[in-house]
C-alpha positions as CSV (number, residue, x, y, z in Angstrom):
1,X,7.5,12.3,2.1
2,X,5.1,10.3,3.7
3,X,5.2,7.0,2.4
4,X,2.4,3.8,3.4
5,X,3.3,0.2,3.2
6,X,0.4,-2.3,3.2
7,X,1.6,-5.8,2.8
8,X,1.1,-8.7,5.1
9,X,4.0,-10.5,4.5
10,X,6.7,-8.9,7.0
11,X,9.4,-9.5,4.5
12,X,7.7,-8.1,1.9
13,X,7.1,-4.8,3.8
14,X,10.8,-4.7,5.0
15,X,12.1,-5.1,1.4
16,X,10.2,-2.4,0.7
17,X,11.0,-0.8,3.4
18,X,14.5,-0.7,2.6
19,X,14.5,0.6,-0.8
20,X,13.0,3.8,0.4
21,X,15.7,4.0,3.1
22,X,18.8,3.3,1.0
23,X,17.7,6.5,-1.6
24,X,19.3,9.6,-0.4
25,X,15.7,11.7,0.3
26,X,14.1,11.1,3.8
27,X,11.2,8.9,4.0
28,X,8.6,8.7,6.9
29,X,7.6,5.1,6.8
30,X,4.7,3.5,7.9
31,X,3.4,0.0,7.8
32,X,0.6,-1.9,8.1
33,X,-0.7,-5.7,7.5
34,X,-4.4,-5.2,7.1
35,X,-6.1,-3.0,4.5
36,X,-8.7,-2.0,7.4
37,X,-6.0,-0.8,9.7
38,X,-4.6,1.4,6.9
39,X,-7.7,2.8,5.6
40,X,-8.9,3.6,9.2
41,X,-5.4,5.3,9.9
42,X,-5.6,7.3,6.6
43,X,-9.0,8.9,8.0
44,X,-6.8,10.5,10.7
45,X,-3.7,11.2,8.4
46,X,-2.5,11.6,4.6
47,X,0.1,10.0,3.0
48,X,2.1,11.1,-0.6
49,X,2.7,7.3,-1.8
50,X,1.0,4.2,-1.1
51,X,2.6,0.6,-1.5
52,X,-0.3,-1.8,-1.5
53,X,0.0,-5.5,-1.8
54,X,-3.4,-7.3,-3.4
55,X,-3.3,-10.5,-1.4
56,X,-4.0,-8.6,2.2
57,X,-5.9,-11.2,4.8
58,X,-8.8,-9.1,5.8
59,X,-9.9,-7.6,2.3
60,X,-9.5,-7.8,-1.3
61,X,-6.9,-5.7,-2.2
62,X,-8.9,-4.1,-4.5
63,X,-11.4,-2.7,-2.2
64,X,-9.0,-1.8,0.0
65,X,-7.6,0.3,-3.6
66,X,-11.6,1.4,-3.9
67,X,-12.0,2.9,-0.5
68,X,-8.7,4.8,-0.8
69,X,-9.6,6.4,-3.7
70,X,-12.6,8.4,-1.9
71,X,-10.3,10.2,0.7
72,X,-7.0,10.2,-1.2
73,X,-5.6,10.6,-4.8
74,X,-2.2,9.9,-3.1
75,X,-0.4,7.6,-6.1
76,X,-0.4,3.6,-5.2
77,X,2.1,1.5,-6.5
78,X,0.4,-2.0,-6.5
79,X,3.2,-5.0,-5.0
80,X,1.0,-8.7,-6.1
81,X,2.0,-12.2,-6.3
82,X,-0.7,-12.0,-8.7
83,X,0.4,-11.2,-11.7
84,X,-3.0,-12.6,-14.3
85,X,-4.1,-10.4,-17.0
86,X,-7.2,-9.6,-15.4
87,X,-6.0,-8.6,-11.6
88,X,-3.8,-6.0,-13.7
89,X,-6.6,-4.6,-15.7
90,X,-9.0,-4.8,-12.4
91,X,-6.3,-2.4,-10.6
92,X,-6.4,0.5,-13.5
């Protein structure tokens, strides 16, 4: 299972990170800080799950969740500090 992480805290991504690797299936991991560099990268490739923190540095995490949607339908499992009301209902 191809699995995307897309956080740009490095500890977030390699807490992550781990819990894929401590289950007993096989994982093939990637990460990336920036929403761009994912996005560009999922152009090329595919992936079956996609961990996506809101807060990136380069774009809203949002768009980042917009632009995926039109070459994947890949499930995202959305990792925020941000935990308002409204970012919640913005993600659905």
């Amino acid at each position: 299972m191809k699995v995307i992480i897309c956080d740009d805290d490095p500890n977030q991504r390699n807490s992550i990170g781990v819990c894929f690797t401590v289950s007993r299936s096989r994982y093939d991991l990637t990460e990336f800080e920036l929403g761009a560099d994912m996005l560009e990268y999922l152009s090329a490739s595919h992936a079956d799950l996609v961990c996506l923190d809101l807060g990136l540095p380069d774009m809203d995490g949002l768009e980042v969740l917009r632009q995926l949607r039109k070459t994947t339908g890949a499930p995202v499992i959305i990792a925020s500090g941000n935990n308002s009301k409204e970012s919640v209902i913005r993600s659905h």
